[in-house]
KETIMAR-399701 format. One record per residue (C-alpha): residue number from 1; chain; x, y, z. Coordinates in pm, 1 decimal. Layout:
# residues N
+------+-------+----------+----------+----------+
: resi : chain :        u :        v :        w :
+------+-------+----------+----------+----------+
:  NUM :     A :        X :        Y :        Z :
...
+------+-------+----------+----------+----------+
This chain:
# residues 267
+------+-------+----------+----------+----------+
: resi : chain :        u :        v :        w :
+------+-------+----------+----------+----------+
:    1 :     A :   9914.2 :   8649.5 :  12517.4 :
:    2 :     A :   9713.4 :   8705.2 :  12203.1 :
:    3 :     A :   9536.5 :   9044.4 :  12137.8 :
:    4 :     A :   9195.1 :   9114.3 :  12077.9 :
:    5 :     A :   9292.7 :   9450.2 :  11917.4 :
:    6 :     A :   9091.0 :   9520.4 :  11580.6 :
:    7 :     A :   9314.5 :   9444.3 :  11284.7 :
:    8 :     A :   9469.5 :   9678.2 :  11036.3 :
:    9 :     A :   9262.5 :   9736.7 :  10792.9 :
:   10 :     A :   9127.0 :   9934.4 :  10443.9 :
:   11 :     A :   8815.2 :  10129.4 :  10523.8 :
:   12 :     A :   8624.1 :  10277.7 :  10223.1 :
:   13 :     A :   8280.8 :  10370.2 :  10076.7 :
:   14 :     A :   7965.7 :  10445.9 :  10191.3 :
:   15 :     A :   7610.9 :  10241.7 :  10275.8 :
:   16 :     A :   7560.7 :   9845.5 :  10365.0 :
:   17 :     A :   7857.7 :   9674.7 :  10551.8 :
:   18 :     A :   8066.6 :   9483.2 :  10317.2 :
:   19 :     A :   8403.9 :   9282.7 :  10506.4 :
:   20 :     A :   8641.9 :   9121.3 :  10317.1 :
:   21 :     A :   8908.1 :   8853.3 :  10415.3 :
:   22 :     A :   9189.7 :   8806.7 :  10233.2 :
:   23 :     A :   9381.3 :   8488.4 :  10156.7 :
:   24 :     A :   9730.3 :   8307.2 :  10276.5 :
:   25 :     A :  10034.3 :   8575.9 :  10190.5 :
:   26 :     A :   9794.1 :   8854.1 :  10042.2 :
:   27 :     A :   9692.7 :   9171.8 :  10189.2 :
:   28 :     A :   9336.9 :   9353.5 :  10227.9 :
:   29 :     A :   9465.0 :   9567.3 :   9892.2 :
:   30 :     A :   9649.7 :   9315.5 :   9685.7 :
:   31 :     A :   9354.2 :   9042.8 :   9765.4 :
:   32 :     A :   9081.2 :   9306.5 :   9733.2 :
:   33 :     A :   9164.4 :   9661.8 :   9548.0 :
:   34 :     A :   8944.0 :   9606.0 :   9237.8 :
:   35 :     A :   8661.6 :   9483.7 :   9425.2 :
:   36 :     A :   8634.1 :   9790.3 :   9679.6 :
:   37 :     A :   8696.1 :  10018.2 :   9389.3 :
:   38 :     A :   8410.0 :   9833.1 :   9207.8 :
:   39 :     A :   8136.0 :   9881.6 :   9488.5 :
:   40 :     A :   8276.4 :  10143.1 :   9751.4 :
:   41 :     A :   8043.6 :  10367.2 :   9599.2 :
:   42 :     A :   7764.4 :  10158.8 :   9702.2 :
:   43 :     A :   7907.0 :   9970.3 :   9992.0 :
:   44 :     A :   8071.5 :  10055.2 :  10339.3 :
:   45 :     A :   8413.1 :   9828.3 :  10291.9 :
:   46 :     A :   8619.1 :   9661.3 :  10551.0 :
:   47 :     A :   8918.9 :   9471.0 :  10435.9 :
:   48 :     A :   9143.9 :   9405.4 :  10770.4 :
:   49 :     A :   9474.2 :   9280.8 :  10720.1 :
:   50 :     A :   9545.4 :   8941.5 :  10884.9 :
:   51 :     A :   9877.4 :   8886.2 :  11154.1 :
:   52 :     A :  10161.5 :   8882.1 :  10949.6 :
:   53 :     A :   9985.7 :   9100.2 :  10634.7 :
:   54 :     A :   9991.3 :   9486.0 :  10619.7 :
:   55 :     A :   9995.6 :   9657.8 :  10892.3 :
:   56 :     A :   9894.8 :   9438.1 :  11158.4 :
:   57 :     A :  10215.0 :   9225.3 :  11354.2 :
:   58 :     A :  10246.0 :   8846.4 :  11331.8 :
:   59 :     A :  10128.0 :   8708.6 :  11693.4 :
:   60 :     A :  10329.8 :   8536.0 :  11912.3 :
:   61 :     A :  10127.4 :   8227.8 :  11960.2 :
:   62 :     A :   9944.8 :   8000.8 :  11709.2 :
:   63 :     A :   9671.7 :   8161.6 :  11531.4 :
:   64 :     A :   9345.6 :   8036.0 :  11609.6 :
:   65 :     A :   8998.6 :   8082.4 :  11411.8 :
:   66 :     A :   8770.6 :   8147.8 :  11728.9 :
:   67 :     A :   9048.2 :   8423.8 :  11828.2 :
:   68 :     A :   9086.4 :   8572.5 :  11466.3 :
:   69 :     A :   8665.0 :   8583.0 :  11406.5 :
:   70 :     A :   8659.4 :   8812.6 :  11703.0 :
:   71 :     A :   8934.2 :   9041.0 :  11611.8 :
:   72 :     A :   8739.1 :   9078.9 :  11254.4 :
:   73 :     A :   8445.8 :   9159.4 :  11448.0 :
:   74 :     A :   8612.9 :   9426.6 :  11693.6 :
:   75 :     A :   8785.2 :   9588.9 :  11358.5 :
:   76 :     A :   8400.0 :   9579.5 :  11194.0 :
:   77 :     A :   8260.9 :   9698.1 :  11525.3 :
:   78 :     A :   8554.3 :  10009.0 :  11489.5 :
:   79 :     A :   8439.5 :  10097.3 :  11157.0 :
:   80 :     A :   8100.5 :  10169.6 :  11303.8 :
:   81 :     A :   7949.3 :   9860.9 :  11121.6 :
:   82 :     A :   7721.7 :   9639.3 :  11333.1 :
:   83 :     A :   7585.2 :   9402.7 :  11030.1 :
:   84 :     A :   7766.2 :   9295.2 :  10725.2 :
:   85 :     A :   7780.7 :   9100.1 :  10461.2 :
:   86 :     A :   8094.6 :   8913.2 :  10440.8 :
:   87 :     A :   8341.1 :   8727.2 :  10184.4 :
:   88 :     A :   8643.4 :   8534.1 :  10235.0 :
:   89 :     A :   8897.4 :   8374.9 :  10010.9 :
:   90 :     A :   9139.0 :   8081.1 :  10072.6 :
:   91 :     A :   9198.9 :   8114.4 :  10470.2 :
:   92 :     A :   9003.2 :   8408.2 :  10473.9 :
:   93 :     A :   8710.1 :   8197.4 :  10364.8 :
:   94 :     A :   8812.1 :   7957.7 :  10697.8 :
:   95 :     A :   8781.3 :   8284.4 :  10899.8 :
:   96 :     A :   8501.2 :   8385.2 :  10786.8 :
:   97 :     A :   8312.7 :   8049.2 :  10834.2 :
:   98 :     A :   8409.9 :   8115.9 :  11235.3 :
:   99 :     A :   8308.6 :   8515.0 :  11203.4 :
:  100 :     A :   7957.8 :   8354.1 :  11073.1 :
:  101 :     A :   7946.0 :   8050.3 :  11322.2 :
:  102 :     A :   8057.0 :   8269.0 :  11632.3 :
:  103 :     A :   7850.6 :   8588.9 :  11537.3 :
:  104 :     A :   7522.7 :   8486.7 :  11324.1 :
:  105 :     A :   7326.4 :   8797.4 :  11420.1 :
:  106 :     A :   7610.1 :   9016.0 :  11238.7 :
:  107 :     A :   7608.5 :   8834.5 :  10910.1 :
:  108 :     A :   7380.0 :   8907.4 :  10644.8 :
:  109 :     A :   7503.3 :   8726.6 :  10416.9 :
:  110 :     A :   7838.8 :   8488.3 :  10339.3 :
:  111 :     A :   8035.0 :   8428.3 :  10025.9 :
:  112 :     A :   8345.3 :   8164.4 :  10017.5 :
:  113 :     A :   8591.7 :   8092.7 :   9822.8 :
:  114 :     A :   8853.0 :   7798.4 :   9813.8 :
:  115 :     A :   8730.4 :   7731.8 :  10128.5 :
:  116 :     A :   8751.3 :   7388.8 :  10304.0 :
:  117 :     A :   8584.6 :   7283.9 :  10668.6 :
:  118 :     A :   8909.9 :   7063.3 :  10754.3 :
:  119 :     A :   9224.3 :   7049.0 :  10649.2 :
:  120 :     A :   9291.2 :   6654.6 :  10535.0 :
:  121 :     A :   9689.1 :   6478.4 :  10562.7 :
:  122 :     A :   9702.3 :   6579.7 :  10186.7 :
:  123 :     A :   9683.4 :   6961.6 :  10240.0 :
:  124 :     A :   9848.8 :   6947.0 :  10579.8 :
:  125 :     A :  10134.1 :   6775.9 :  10362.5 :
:  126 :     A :  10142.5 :   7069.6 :  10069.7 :
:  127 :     A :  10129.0 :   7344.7 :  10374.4 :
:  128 :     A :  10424.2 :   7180.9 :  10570.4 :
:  129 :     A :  10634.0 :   7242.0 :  10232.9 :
:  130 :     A :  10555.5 :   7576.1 :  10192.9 :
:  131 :     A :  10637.7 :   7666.4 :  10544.6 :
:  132 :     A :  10995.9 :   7489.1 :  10523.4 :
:  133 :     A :  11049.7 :   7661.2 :  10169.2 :
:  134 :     A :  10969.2 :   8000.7 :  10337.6 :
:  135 :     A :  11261.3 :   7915.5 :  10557.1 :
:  136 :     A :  11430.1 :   7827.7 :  10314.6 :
:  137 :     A :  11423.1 :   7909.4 :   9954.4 :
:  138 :     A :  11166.7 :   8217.2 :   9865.5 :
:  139 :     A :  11173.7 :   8157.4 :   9557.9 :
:  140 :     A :  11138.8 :   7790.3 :   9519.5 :
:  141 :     A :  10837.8 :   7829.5 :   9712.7 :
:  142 :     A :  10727.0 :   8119.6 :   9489.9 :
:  143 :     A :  10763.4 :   7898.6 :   9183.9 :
:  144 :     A :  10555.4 :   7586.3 :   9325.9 :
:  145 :     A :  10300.2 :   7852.5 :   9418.1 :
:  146 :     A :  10268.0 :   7996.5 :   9046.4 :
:  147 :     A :  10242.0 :   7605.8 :   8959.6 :
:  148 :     A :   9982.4 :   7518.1 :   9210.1 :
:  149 :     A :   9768.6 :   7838.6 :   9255.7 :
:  150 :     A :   9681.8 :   7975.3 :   8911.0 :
:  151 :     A :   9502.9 :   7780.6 :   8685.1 :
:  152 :     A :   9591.7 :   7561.4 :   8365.2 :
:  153 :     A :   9443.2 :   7808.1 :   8095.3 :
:  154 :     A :   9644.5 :   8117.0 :   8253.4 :
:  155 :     A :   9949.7 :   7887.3 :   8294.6 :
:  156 :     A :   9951.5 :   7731.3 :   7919.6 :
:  157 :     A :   9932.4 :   8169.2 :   7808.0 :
:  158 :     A :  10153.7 :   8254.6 :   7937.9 :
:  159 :     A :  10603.9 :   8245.9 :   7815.0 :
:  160 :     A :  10903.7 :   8244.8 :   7971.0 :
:  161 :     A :  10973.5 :   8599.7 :   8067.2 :
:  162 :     A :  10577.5 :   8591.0 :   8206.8 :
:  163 :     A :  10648.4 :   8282.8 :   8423.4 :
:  164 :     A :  10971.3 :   8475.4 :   8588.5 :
:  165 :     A :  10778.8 :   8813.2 :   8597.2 :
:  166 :     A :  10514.0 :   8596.2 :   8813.2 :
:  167 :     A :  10718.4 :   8409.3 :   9018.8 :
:  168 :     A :  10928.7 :   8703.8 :   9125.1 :
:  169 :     A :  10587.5 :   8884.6 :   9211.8 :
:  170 :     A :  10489.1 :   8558.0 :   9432.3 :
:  171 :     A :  10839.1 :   8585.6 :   9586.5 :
:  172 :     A :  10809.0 :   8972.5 :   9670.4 :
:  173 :     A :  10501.4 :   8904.2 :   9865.8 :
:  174 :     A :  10696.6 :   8624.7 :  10087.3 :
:  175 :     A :  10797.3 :   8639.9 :  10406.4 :
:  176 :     A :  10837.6 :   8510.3 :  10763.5 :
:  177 :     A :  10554.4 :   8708.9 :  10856.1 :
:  178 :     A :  10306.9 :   8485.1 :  10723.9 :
:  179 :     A :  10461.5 :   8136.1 :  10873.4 :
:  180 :     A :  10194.5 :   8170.7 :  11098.1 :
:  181 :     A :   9885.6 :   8199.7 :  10828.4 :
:  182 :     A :  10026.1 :   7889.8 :  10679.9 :
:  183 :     A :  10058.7 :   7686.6 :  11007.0 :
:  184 :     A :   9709.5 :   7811.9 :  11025.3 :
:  185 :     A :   9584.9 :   7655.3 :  10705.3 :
:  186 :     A :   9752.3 :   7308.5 :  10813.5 :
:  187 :     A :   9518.5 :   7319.1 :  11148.0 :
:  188 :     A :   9162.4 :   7431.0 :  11015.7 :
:  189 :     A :   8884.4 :   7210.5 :  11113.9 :
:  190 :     A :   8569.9 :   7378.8 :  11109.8 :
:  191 :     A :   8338.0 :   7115.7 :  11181.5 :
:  192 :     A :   8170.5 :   7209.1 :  11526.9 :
:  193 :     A :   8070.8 :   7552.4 :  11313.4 :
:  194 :     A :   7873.7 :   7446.0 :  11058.2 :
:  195 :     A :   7550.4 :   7387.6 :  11223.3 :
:  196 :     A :   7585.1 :   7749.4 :  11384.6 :
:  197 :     A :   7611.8 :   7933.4 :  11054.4 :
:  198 :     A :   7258.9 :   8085.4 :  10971.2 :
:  199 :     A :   7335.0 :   8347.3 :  10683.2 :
:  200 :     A :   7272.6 :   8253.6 :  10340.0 :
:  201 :     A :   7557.0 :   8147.5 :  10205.2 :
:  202 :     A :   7724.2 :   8111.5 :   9882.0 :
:  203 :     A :   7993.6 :   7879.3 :   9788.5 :
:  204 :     A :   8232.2 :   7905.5 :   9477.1 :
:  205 :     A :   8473.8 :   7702.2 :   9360.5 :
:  206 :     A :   8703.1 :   7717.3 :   9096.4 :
:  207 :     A :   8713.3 :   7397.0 :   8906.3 :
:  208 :     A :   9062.2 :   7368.2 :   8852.6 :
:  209 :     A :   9205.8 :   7440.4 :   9228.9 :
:  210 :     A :   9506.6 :   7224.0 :   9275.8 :
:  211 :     A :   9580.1 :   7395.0 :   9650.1 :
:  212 :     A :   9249.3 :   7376.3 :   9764.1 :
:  213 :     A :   9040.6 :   7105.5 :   9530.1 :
:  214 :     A :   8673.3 :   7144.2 :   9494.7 :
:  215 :     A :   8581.7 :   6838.3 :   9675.2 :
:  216 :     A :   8659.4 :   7068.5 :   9991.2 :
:  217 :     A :   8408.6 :   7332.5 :   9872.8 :
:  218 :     A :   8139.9 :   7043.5 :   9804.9 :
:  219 :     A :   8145.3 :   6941.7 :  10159.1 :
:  220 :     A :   8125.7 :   7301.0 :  10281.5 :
:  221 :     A :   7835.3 :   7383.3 :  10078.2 :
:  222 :     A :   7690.5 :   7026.8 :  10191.0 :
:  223 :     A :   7746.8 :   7152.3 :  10566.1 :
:  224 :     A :   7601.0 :   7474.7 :  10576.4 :
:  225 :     A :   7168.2 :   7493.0 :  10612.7 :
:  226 :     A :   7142.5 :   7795.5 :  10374.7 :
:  227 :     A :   7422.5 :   7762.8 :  10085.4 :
:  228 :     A :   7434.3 :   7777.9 :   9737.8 :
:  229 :     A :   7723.7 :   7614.5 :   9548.1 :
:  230 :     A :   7927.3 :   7779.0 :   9253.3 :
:  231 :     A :   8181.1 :   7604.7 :   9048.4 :
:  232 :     A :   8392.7 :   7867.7 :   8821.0 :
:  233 :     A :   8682.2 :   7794.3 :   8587.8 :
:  234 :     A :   8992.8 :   7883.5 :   8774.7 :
:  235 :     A :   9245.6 :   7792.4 :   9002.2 :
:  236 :     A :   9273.8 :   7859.9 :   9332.7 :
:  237 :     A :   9398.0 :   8179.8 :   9310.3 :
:  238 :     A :   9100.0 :   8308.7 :   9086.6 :
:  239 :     A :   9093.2 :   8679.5 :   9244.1 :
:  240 :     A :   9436.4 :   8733.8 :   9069.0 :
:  241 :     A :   9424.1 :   8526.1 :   8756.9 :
:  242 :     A :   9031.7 :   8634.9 :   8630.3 :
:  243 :     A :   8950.6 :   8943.9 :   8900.7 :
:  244 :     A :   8653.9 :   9026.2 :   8670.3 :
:  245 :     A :   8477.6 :   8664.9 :   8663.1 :
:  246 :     A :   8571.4 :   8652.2 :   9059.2 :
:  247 :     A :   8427.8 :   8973.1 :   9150.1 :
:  248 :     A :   8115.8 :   8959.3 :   8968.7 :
:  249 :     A :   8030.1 :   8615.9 :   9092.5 :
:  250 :     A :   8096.2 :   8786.4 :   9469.7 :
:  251 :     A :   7907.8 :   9128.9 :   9385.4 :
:  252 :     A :   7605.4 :   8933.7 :   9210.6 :
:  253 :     A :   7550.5 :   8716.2 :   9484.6 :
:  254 :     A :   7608.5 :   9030.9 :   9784.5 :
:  255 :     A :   7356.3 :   9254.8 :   9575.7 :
:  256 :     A :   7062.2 :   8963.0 :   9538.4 :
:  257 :     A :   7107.3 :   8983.7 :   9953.8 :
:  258 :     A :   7151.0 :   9314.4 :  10012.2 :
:  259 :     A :   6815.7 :   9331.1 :   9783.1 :
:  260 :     A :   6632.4 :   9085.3 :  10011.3 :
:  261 :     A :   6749.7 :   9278.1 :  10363.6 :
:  262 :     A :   6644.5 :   9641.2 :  10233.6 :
:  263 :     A :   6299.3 :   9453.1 :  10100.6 :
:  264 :     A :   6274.6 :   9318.2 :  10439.8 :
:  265 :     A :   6381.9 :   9613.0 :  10659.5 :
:  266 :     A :   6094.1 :   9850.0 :  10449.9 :
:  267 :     A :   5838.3 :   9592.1 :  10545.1 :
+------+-------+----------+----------+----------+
C-alpha cells in the first residue's frame, strides 16, 4: 500500500510559502538550487523530492497524481506552511496541476512549465522508450535525452567533448528508481482537474520543446479559468540549459502575486 508520508524534501528561507516540483529524473536541488538560492531570502522554500528522487523511496505501486498532490501537501503542511505559491516543471508541473485542483484554498498562485493535461499516443510512445532504455542501455537513453530535452541553440554551441560531458551527466542521474516517474508521465490525464483549479495561473512554454511540444501547454493554459500563457525560447529542459531566463520568468510572475495577496491581506 502506498504512503501518505510527506516527501523528502529541501526546506530553506524565510516569509511567503514557495513549493517547488521538480521534473522526470531530477531532484528538488539539481531541478531547483539556483532558484531557492535566488529568493530564500525572501521566500519560505519547499522543494520535496519525488519517489524514486533524493531521499524519498520509489513506491511499490503505480504512482498516481491524486496520491502524489497529497503527499506534497502533507510535506508543505510539515514545513509549517498552510498557503503557497507553487511551481512545477515537466511532471512536476502535472503534479502540481492536481496539488491546485485537489487543494484550491492552499494555492496562491501556480506557475507551469512543460506541462501537458494528457498524455497523447505520441508521448506515451517517446516515454515507453525511455523506460525500456533505462533497462537497458543508460546511456543510450542519456544521449536521446541530450537530443530531445535541450534546445537547438544550446545543442548547435556546443562540440564534441561538450556533447559527451552532457550525456555522461544525463546518464549519472539515471536509474531504476525513476521507472516509476516515467510510467507516470505515459498515464497523465488531467482533464477532470481543470475546472477545479482557481489560483491564477501562469503557463510557460519553451518554444522549442521536442519532449513536451507547446501545443500541450496551449491547451493547458486554454483549460485553466485564471491563466496566463508564456512562450520562451528553449527546450524542454529550460531550467538547465538558460536557469537565468527560467527563473526570472518564475520569480516575476510569483512576486506580481505575492504583491496582490499582501495588498489584499492589509486591506
Amino acid at each position: 500500500m502506498t504512503s501518505h508520508a510527506p516527501l523528502d524534501r529541501i526546506v530553506a528561507g524565510t516569509g511567503p510559502g514557495l513549493v517547488l516540483i521538480h521534473g522526470t529524473g531530477a531532484e528538488a536541488a539539481s531541478n531547483w538550487g539556483p532558484l531557492i538560492d535566488a529568493v530564500r531570502d525572501r521566500y519560505t522554500v519547499v522543494a520535496p523530492n519525488l519517489p524514486g528522487a533524493g531521499g524519498t523511496a520509489p513506491e511499490p505501486d503505480p504512482l498516481d497524481l491524486d496520491h502524489l498532490a497529497d503527499r506534497v501537501v502533507a510535506t508543505v503542511r510539515a514545513a509549517g506552511l498552510h498557503r503557497f505559491h507553487l511551481v512545477g516543471h515537466s511532471v512536476g508541473a502535472a503534479v502540481a496541476t492536481a496539488v491546485a485542483a485537489r487543494h484550491p484554498g492552499a494555492v496562491a498562485s501556480l506557475v507551469l512549465h512543460a506541462g501537458w493535461v494528457r498524455t497523447t499516443p505520441r508521448e506515451a510512445f517517446m516515454f515507453d522508450l525511455w523506460a525500456r532504455l533505462l533497462r537497458t542501455d543508460r546511456d543510450l537513453l542519456a544521449r536521446e535525452l541530450v537530443l530531445t530535452a535541450m534546445g537547438p541553440d544550446l545543442l548547435a554551441a556546443l562540440d564534441d567533448a561538450q556533447f559527451a560531458e552532457m550525456a555522461a551527466s544525463f546518464t549519472a542521474m539515471l536509474d531504476d528508481r525513476i521507472l516509476g516517474q516515467i510510467e507516470l508521465d505515459a498515464r497523465v490525464d488531467l482533464r477532470d482537474a481543470m475546472g477545479r483549479i482557481s489560483a491564477p495561473t501562469l503557463v510557460l512554454a519553451s518554444a522549442d520543446d521536442r519532449v513536451i511540444p507547446p501545443h500541450h501547454q496551449r491547451e493547458l493554459a486554454a483549460a485553466i479559468a485564471r491563466a496566463e500563457y508564456l512562450e520562451v525560447p528553449g527546450g524542454h529542459g529550460l531550467p538547465f540549459e538558460d536557469p537565468d531566463r527560467f527563473f526570472s520568468a518564475v520569480t516575476e510572475y510569483v512576486d506580481k502575486c505575492q504583491a496582490r495577496e499582501a495588498a489584499a491581506a492589509a486591506t
